[in-house]
C-alpha positions as CSV (number, residue, x, y, z in Angstrom):
1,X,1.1,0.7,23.3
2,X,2.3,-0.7,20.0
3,X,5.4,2.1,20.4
4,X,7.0,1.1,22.9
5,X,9.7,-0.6,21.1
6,X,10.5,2.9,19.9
7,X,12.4,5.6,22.0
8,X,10.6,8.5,23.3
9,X,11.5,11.0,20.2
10,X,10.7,8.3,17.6
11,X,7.5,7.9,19.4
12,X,6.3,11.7,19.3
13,X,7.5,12.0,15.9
14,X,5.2,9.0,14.7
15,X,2.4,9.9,17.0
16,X,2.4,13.0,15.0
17,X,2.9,11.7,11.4
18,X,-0.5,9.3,12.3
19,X,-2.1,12.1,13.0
20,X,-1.0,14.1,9.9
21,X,1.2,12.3,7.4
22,X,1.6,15.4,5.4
23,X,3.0,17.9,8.6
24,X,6.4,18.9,7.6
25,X,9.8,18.3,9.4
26,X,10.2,21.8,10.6
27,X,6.8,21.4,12.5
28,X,7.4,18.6,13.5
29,X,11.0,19.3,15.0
30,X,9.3,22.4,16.6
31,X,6.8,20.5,18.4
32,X,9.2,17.7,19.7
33,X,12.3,19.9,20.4
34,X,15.1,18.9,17.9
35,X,15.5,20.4,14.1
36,X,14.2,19.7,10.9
37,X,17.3,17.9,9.8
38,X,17.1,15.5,13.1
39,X,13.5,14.9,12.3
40,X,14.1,14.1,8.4
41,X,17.3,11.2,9.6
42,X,14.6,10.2,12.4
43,X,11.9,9.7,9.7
44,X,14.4,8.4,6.7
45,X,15.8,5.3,9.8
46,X,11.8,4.6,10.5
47,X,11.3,4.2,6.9
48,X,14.0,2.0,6.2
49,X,13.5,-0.1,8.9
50,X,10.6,-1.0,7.5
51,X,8.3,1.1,10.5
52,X,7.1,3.8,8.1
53,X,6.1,1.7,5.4
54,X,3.5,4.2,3.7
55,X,1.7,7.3,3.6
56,X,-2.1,7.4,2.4
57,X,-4.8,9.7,1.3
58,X,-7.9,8.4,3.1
59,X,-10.9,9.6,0.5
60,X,-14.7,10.0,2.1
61,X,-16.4,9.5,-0.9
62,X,-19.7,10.4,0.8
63,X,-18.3,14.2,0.5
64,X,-18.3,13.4,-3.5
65,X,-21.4,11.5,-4.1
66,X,-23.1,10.5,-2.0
67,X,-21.4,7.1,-2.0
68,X,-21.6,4.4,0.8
69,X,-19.3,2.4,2.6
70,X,-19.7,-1.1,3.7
71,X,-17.8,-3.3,5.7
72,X,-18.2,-7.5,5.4
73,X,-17.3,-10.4,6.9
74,X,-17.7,-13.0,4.8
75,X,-16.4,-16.8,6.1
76,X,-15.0,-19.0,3.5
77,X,-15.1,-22.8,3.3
78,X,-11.2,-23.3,4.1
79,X,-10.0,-24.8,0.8
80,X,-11.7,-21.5,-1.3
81,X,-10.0,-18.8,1.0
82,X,-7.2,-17.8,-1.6
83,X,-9.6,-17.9,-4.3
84,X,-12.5,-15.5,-2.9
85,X,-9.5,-13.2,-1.6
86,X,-8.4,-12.7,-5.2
87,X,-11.8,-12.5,-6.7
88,X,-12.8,-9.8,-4.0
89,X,-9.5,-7.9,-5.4
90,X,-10.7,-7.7,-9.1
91,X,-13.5,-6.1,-8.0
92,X,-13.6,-2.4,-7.9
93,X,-15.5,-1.9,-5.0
94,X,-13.4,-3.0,-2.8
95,X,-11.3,-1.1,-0.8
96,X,-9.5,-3.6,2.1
97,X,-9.7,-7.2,2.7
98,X,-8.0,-8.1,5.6
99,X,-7.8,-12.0,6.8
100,X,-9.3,-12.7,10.5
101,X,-8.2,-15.1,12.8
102,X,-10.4,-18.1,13.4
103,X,-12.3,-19.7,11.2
104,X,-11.4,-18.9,7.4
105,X,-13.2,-15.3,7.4
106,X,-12.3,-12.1,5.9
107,X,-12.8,-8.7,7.0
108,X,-14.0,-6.5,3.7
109,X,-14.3,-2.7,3.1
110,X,-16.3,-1.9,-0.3
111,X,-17.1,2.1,-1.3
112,X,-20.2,2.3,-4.1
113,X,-21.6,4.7,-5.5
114,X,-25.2,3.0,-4.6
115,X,-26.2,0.0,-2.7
116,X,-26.9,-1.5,-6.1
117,X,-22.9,-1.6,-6.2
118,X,-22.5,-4.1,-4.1
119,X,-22.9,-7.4,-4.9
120,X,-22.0,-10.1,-2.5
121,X,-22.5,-13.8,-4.2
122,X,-22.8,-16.7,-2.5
123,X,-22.0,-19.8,-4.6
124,X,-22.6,-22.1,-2.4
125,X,-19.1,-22.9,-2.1
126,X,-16.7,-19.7,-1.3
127,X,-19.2,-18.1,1.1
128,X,-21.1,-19.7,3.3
129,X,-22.1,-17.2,5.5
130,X,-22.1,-13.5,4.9
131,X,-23.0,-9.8,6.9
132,X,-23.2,-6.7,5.8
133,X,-23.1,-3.1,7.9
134,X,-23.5,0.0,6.4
């Protein structure tokens, strides 16, 4: 597992934060065995070693209204990669965009409020070749 560089208390204590970013150091230390105060230097060393790096709030915006979620792949002719990456983040659809290995592709997350929302363009030169899942 992707832990295993970590030793066994670091482990349960970030095994637990995935699970719940927001549980507090007492529960945590009461789960695990050691105190709040171990917990909170455990958790202050992962952060600044750069382990921790954030905390998020993951919103399902089909609770609020109705909204969908799509995921793309869209592969890019090589020399355009930069450029569609920063056009994708201007727009305010989009969520993630993560780079894939192999040939220049990206891996997009978009949340709309309707599928008129989304709008994937193909100029003939960024995207050659698109797919969208919803």
């Amino acid at each position: 597992m992707f832990l295993d560089g970590l030793d066994e208390l670091d482990q349960q204590i970030v095994k637990l934060l995935i699970r719940n970013a927001r549980m507090s150091y007492s529960e945590i230390g009461q789960k695990i065995g050691i105190s709040r105060v171990a917990v909170r230097s455990r958790v202050q060393a992962l952060e600044q070693a750069g382990i921790i790096e954030e905390y998020t709030t993951v919103i399902n915006p089909q609770k609020i209204s109705g909204a969908i979620s799509c995921y793309f792949e869209i592969e890019t002719v090589p020399d355009t990669l930069p450029e569609v990456a920063a056009l994708l983040e201007q727009n305010d659809t989009v969520t993630q965009i993560y780079r894939v290995t192999g040939k220049s592709k990206l891996h997009v997350h978009a949340v709309a409020s309707s599928s008129e929302r989304i709008d994937v363009r193909d100029d003939g030169q960024a995207a050659r070749r698109s797919r969208m899942q919803l």
